[in-house]
N, C-alpha and C positions, 0 to 999 in steps of 0.2 A: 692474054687469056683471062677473061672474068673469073667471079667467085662460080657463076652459076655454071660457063664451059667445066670448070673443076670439079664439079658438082655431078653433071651429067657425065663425064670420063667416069669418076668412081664408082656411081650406081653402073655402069656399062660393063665395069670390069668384078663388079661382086656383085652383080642380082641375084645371083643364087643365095648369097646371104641375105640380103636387102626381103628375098621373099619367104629365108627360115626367120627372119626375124619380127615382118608383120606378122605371120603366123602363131609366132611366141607370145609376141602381145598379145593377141588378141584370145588366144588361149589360154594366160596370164589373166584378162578382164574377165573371162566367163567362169573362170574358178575363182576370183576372189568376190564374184558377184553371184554367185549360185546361178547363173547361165539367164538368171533374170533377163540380159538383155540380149542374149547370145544372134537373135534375128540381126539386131544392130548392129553390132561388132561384127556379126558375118558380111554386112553390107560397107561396115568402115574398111575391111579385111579387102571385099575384093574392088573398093574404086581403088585404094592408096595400090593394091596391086596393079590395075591398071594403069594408072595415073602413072608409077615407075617405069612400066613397059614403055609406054608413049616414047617417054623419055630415052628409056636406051635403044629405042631402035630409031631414034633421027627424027619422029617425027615433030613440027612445027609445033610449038608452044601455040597458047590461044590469047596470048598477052595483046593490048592493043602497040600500038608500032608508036613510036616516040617521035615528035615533031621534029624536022630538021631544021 
């Protein structure tokens, strides 16, 4: 088992924290930034939430495929 099969088990088994915890940050940036960029961070907020979903429901990475 790779670093990254490791990788995708743990996000699979705590996404509930994986998504209090981009939320924290990103809630964390808009208070120490006066909400300055809060559009951004809401758009950083919801790919990395996406991007994690992908991941723990099985779907195919978009890596290219490694020569054999």
């Amino acid at each position: 088992m790779g670093i990254f099969d490791k990788a995708k088990d743990a996000l699979s088994q705590h996404s509930e924290h994986v998504d209090a915890g981009i939320e924290k940050v990103g809630d964390l940036v808009d208070e120490r930034t006066g909400g300055k960029y809060a559009e951004h961070v809401d758009t950083g907020q919801d790919f990395a939430s996406d991007r994690i979903g992908k991941h723990t429901e099985g779907e195919p990475e978009s890596t290219p495929e490694q020569p054999v």
